[in-house]
Backbone as numpy.savetxt, mean C-alpha at the origin, in Angstrom:
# Nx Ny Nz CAx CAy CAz Cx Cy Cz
-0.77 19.49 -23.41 -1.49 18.61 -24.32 -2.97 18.89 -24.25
-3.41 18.65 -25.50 -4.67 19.00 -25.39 -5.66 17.51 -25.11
-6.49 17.39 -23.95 -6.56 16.67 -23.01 -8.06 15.56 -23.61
-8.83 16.88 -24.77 -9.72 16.45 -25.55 -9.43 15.04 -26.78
-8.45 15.01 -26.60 -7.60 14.41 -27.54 -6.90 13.33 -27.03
-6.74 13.35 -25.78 -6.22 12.59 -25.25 -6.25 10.64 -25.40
-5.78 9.88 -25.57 -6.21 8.71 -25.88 -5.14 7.52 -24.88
-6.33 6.73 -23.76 -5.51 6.19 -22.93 -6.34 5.04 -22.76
-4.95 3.98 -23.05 -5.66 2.61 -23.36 -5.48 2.05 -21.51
-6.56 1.16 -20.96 -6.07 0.70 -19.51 -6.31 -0.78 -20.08
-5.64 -1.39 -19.44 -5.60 -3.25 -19.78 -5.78 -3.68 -17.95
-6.55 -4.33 -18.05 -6.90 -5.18 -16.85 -7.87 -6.62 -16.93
-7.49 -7.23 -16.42 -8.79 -8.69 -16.87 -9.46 -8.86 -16.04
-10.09 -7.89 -14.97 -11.32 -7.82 -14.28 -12.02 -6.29 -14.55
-13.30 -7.04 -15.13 -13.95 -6.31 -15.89 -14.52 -4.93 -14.84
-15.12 -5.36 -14.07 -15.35 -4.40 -12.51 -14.04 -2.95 -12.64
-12.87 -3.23 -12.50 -11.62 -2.28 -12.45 -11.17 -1.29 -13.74
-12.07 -2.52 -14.99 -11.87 -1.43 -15.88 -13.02 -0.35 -16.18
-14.25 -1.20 -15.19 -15.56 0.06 -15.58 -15.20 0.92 -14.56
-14.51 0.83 -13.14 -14.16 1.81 -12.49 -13.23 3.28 -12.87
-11.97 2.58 -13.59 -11.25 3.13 -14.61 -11.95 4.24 -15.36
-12.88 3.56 -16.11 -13.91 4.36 -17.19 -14.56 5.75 -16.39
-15.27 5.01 -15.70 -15.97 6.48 -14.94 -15.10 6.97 -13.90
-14.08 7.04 -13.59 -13.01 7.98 -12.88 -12.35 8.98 -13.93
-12.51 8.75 -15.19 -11.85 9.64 -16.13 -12.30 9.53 -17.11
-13.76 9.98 -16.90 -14.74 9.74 -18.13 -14.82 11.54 -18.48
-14.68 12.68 -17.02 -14.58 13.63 -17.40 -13.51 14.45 -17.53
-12.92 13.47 -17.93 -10.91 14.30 -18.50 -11.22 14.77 -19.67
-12.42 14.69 -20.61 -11.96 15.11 -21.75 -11.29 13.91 -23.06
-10.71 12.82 -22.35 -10.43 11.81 -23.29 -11.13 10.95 -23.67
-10.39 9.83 -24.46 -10.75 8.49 -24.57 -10.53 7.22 -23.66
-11.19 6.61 -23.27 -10.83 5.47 -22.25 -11.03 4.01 -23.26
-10.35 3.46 -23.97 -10.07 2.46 -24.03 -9.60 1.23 -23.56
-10.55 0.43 -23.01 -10.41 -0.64 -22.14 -10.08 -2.09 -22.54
-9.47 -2.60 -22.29 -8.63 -4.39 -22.88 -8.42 -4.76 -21.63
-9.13 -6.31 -22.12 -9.30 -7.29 -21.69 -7.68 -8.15 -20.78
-6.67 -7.50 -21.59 -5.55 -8.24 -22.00 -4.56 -7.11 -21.66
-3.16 -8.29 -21.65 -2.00 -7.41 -22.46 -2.12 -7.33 -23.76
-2.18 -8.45 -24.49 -2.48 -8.25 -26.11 -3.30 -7.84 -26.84
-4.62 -7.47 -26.06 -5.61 -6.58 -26.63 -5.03 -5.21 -26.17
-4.42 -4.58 -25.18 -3.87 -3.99 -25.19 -2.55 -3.21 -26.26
-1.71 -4.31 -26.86 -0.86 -3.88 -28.04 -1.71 -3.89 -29.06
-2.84 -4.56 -29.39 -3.37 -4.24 -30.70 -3.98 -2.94 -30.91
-4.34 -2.30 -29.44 -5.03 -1.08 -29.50 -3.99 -0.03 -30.31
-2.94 -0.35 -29.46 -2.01 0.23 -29.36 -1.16 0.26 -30.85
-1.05 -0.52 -31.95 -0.89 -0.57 -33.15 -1.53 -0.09 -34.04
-3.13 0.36 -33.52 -4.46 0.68 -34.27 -4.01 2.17 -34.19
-3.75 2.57 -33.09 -4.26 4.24 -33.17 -3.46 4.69 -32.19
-2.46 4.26 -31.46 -1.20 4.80 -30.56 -1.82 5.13 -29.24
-1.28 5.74 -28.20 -2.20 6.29 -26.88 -1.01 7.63 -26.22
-1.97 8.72 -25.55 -1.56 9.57 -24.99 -0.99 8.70 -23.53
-0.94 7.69 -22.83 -1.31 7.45 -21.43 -1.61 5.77 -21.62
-0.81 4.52 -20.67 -1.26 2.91 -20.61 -1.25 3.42 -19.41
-2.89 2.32 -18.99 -2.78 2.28 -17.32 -2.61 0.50 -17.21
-2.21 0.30 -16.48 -1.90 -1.55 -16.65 -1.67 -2.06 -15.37
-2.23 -2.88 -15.22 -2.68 -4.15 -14.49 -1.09 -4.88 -14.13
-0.83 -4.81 -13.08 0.34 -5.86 -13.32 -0.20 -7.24 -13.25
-0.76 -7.85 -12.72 -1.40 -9.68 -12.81 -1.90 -9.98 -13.68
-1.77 -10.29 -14.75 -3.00 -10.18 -15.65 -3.00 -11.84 -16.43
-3.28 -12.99 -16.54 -3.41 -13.99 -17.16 -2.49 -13.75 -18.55
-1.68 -14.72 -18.71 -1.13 -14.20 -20.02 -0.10 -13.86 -20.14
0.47 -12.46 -21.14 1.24 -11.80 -20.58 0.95 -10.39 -19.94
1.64 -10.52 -18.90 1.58 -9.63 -17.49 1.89 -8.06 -17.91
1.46 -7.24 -16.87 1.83 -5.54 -17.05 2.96 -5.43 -17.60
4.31 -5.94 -16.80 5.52 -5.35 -17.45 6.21 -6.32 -18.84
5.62 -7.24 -19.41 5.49 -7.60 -20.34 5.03 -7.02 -21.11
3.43 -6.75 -20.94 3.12 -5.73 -22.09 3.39 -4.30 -22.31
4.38 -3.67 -21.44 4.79 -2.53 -21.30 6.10 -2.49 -22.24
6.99 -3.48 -21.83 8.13 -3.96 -22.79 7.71 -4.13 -24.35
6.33 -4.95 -24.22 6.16 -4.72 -26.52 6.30 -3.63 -26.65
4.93 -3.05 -25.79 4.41 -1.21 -26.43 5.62 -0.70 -26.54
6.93 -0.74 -25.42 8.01 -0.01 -25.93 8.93 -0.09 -27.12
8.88 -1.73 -27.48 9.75 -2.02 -28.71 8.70 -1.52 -30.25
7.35 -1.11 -30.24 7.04 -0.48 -31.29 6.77 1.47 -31.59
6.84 1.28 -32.88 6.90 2.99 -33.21 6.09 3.60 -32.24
6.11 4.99 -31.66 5.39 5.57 -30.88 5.42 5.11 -29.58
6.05 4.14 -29.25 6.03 2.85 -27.81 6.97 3.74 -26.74
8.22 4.52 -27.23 9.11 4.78 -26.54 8.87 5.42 -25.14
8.45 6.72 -25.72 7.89 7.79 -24.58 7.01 7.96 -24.06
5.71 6.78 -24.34 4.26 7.31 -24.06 4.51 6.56 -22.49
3.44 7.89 -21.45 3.83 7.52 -20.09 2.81 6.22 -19.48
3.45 5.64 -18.91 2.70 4.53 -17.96 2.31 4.23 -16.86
1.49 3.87 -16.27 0.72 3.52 -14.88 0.62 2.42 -14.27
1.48 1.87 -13.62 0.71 0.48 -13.31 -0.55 0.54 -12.31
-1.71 -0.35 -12.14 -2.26 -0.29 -11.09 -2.66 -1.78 -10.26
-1.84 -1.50 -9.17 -2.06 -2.60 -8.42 -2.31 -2.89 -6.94
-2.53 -4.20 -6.84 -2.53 -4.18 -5.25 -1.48 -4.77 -4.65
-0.21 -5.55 -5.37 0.99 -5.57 -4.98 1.45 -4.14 -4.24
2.06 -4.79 -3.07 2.87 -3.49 -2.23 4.11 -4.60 -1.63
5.00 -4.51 -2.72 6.31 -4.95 -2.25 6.94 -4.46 -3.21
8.82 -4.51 -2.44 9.35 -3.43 -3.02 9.89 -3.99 -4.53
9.63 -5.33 -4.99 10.20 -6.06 -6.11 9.40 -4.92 -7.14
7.90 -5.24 -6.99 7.22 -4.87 -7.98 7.64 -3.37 -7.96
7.55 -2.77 -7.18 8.06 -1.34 -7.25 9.12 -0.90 -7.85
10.41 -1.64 -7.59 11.32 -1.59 -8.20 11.55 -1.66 -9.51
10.56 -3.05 -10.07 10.19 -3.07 -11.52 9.42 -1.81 -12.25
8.38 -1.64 -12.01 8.03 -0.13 -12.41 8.95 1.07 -12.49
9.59 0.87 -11.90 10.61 2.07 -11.97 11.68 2.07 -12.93
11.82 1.10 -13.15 13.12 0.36 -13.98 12.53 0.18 -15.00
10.95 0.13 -15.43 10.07 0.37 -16.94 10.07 1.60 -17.02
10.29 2.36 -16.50 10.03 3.87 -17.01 8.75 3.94 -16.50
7.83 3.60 -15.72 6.11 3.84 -15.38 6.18 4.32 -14.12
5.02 5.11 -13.55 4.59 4.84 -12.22 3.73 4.02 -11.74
3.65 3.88 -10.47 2.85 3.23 -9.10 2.01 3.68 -8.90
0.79 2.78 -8.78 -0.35 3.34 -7.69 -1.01 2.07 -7.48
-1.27 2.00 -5.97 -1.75 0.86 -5.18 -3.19 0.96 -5.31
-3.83 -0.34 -5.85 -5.26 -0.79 -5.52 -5.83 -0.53 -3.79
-6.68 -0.59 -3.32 -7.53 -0.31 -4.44 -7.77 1.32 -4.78
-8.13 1.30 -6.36 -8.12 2.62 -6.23 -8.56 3.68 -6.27
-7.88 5.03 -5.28 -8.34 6.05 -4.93 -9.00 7.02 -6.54
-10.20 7.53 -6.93 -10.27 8.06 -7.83 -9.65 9.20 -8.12
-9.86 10.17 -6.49 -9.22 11.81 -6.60 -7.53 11.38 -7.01
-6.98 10.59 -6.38 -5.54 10.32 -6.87 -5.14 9.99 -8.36
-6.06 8.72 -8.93 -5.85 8.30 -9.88 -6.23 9.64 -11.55
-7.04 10.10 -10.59 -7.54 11.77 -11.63 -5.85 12.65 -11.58
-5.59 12.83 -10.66 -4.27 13.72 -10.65 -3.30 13.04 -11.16
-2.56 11.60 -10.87 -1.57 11.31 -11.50 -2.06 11.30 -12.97
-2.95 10.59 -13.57 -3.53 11.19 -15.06 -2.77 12.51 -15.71
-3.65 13.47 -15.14 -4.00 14.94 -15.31 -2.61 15.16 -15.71
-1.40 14.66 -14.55 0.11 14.74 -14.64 0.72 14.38 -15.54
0.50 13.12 -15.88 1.21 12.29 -17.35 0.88 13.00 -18.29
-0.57 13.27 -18.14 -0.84 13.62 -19.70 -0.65 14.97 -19.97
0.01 15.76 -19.47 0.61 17.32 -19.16 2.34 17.16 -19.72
2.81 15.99 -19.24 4.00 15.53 -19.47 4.14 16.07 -20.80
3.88 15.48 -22.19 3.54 15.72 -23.00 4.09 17.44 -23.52
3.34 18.40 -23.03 3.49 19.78 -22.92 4.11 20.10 -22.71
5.57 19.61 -21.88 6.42 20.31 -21.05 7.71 20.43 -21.73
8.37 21.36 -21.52 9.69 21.40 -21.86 10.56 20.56 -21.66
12.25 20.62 -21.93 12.95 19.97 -21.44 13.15 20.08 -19.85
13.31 21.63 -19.74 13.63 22.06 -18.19 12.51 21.84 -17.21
11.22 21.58 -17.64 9.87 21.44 -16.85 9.69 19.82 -16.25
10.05 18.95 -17.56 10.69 18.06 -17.28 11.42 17.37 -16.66
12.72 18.24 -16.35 13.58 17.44 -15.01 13.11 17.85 -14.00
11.93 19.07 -13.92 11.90 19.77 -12.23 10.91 17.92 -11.93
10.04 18.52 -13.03 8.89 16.89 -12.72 9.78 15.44 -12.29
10.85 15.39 -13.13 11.66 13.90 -12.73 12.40 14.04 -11.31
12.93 14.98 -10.97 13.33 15.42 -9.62 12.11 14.82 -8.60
11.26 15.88 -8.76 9.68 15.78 -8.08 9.60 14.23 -8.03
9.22 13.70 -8.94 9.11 12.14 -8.86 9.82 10.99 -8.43
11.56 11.35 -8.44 12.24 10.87 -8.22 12.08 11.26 -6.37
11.99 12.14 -6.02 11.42 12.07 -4.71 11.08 11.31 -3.68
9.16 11.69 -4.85 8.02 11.02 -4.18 8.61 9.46 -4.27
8.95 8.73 -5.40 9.11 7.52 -5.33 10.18 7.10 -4.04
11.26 7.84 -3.59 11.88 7.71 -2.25 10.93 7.49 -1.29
9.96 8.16 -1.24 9.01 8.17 0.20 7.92 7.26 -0.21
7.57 6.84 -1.43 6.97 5.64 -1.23 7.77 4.78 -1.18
9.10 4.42 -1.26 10.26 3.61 -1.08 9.94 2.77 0.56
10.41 4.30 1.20 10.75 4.32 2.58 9.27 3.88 3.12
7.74 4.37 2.86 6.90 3.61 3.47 6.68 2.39 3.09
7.21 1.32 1.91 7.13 0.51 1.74 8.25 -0.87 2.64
9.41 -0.27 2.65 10.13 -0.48 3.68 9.58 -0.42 5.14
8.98 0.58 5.70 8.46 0.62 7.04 7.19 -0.26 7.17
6.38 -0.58 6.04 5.35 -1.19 6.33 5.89 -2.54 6.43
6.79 -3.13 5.60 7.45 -4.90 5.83 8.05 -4.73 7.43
8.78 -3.71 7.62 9.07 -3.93 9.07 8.14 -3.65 10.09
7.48 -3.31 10.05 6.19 -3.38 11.23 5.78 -4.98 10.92
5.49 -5.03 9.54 5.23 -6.90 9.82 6.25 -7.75 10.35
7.10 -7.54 10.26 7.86 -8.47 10.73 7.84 -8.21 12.34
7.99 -6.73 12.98 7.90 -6.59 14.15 6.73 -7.38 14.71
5.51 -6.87 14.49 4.11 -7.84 14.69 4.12 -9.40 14.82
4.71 -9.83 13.67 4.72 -11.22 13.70 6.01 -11.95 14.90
7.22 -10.73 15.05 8.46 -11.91 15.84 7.53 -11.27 17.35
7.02 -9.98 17.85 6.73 -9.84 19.13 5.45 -10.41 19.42
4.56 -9.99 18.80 3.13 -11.05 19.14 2.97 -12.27 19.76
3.60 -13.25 18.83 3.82 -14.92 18.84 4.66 -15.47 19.98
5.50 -14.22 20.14 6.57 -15.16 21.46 5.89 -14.50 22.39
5.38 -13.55 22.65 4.65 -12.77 23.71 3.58 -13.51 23.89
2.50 -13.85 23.07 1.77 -14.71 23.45 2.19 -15.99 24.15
3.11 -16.76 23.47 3.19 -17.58 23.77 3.78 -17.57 25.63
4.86 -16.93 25.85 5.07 -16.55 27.46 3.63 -16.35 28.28
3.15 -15.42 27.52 1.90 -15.32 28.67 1.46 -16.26 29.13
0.92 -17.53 27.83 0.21 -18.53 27.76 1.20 -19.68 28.89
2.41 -19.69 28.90 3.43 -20.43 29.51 3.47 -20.05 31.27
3.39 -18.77 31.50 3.21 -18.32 32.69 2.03 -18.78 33.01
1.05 -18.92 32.80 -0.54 -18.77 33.21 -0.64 -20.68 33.72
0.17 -20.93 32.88 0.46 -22.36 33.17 1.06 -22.71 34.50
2.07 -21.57 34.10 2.86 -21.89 35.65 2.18 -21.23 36.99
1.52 -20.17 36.64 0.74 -19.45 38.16 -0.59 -20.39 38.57
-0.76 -21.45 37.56 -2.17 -22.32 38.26 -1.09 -23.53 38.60
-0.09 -23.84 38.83 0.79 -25.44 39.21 0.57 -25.08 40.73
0.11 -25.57 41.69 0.13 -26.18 42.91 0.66 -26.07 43.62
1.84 -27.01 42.80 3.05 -27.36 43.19 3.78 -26.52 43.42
4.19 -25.47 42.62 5.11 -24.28 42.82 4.87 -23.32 43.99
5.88 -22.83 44.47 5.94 -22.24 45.67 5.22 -20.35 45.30
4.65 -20.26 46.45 3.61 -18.85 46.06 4.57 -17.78 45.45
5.71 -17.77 45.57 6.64 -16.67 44.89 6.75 -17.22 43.46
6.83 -18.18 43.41 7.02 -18.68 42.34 5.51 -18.34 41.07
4.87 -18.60 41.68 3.79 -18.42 40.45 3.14 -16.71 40.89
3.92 -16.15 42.05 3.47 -14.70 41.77 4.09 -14.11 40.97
5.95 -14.35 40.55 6.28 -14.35 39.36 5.81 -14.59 37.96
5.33 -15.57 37.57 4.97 -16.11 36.37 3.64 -15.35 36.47
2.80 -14.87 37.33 1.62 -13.90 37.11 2.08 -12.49 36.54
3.46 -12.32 37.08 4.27 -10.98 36.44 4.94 -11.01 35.45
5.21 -12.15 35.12 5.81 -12.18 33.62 4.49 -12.53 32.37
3.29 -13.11 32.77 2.05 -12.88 32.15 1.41 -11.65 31.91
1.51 -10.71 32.87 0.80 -9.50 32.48 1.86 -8.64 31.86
3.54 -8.82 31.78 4.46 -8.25 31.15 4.18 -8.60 29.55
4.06 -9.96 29.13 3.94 -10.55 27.93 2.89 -9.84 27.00
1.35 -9.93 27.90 0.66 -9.41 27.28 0.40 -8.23 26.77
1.34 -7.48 27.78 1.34 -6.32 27.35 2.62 -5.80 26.09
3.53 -6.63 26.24 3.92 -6.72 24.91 3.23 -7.35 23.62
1.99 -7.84 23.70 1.32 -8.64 22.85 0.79 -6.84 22.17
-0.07 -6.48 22.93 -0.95 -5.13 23.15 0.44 -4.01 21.92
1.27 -4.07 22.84 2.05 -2.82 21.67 2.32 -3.37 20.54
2.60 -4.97 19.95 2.69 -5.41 18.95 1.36 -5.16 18.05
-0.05 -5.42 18.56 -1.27 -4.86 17.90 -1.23 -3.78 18.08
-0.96 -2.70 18.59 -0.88 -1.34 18.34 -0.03 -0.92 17.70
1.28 -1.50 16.75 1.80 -0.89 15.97 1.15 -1.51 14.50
0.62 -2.54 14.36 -0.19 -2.75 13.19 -1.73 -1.93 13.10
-2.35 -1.58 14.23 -3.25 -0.64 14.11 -2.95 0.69 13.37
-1.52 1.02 13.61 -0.72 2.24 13.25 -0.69 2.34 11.67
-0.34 0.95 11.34 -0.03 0.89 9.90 -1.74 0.34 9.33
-2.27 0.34 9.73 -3.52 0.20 9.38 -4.13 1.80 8.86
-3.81 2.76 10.01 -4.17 3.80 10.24 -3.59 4.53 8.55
-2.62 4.28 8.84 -1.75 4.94 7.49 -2.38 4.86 6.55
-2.77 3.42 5.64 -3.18 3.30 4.95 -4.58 3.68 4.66
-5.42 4.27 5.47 -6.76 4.44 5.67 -7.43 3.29 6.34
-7.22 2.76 6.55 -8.09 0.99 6.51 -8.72 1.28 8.48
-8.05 2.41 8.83 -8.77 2.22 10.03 -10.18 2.82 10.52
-11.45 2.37 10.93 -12.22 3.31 11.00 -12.40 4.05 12.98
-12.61 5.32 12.29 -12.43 6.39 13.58 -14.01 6.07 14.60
-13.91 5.65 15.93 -15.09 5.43 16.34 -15.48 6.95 17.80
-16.25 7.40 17.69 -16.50 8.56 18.46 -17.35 8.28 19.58
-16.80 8.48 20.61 -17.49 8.34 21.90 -17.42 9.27 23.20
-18.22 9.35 23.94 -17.87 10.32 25.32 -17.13 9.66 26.07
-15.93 10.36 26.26 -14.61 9.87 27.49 -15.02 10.65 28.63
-15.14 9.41 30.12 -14.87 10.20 31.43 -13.80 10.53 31.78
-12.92 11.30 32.04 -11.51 11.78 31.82 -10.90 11.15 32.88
-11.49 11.03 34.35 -10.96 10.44 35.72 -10.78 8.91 35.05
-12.00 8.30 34.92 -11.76 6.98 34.15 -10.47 6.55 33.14
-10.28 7.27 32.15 -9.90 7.49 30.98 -7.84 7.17 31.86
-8.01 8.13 32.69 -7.02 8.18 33.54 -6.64 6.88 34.28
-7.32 7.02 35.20 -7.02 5.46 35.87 -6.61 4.48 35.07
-7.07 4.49 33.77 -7.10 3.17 32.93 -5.60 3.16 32.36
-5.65 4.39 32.11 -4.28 4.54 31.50 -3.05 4.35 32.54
-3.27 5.10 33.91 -2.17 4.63 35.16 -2.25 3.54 35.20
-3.39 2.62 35.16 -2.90 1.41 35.45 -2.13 0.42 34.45
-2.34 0.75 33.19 -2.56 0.18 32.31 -0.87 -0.01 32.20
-0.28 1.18 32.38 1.21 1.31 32.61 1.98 1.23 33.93
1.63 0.90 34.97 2.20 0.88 36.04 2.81 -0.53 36.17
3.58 -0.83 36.73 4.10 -2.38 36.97 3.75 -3.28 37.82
3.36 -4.01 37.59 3.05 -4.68 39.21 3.84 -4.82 40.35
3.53 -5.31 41.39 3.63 -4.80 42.68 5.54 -5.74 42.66
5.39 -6.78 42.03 6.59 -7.63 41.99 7.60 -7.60 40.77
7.19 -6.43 39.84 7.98 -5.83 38.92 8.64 -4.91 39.39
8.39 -4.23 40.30 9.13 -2.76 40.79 10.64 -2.85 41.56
């Protein structure tokens, strides 16, 4: 397709996302037509048709896959490719996109990405029948593995949230019991060992959300000089058991 020509309406009702929109693919060569709406969106879309919808799923009104459903029930509506863009990351909404015929891409968003899936749709267009299924293969794919990290990211939350909370809470329960008096010195040298056990299950529960932090970018890398003997110790100890765990 010729890319000069190109004409791609985005609908979003925060004005900020659609000037971002604008200047991320201001040098494709196309048109960026921006709405307020879903329904400023179909009127565009009745005026002069589009190579490419990028759409908002939240939108006041009626919503992304609402207005994806008109554009499809009018002339020209059938085949033109779609985008949602959002910051939903659950697998409902995902599932819905898929089942519109559109793709995914998570807020907030990346420009170099949002330039390539573009570049892709609007190539769609050009392609043969046989170029076509290699691409639906291809896609049918990628959407597996964003499947599967969408799946892995709910279960790390859930891991986080059931180990954290009861781990804390033991620690907090032991610490109770190693200051009672009353209890006999074995007794609360125990509950000092089931406190530093807890917490340290607290520790791998925040280190697997650091993980999924990491994934997503959201983590920032901090650079420092390590003493290696130090670095060491910290780490033997850090894993060794106590003296009444062994």
């Amino acid at each position: 397709m010729n890319q000069r020509r190109a004409r791609i309406l985005c609908a979003d009702d925060i004005e900020g996302n659609r000037a971002l929109v604008e200047e991320t693919l201001r040098d494709e060569g196309g048109e960026v037509v921006s709405c307020a709406s879903g329904d400023a969106l179909i009127d565009a879309f009745r005026e002069d048709g589009a190579s490419l919808l990028l759409l908002d799923v939240r939108m006041p009104g009626r919503d992304g896959f609402d207005t994806l459903a008109a554009v499809r029930a009018l002339p020209g509506g059938e085949d033109v490719p779609a985008l949602f863009l959002t910051a939903l990351r659950d697998l409902d909404t995902f599932d819905r996109a898929l089942a519109a015929g559109a793709e995914f891409i998570s807020k907030p968003i990346r420009p170099v990405e949002l330039t390539g899936r573009v570049r892709t749709l609007l190539r769609m267009g050009a392609l043969d029948a046989e170029l076509r299924a290699h691409h639906a293969e291809l896609a049918r794919q990628r959407d597996a593995v964003v499947r599967l990290q969408l799946q892995r990211e709910l279960m790390s939350a859930f891991l986080v949230h059931d180990l954290k909370s009861p781990a804390s809470a033991i620690a907090l329960h032991a610490d109770l019991l190693r200051r009672d008096a009353s209890l006999p010195t074995e007794a609360r040298e125990s509950a000092e060992t089931i406190g530093v056990l807890a917490r340290r299950m607290a520790q791998l529960a925040s280190n697997l959300l650091d993980l999924a932090r990491d994934d997503e970018g959201l983590h920032e890398i901090a650079r420092e000089e390590v003493a290696w003997s130090e670095l060491a110790a910290e780490v033997r100890a850090t894993f060794a058991l106590p003296e009444r765990a062994r």
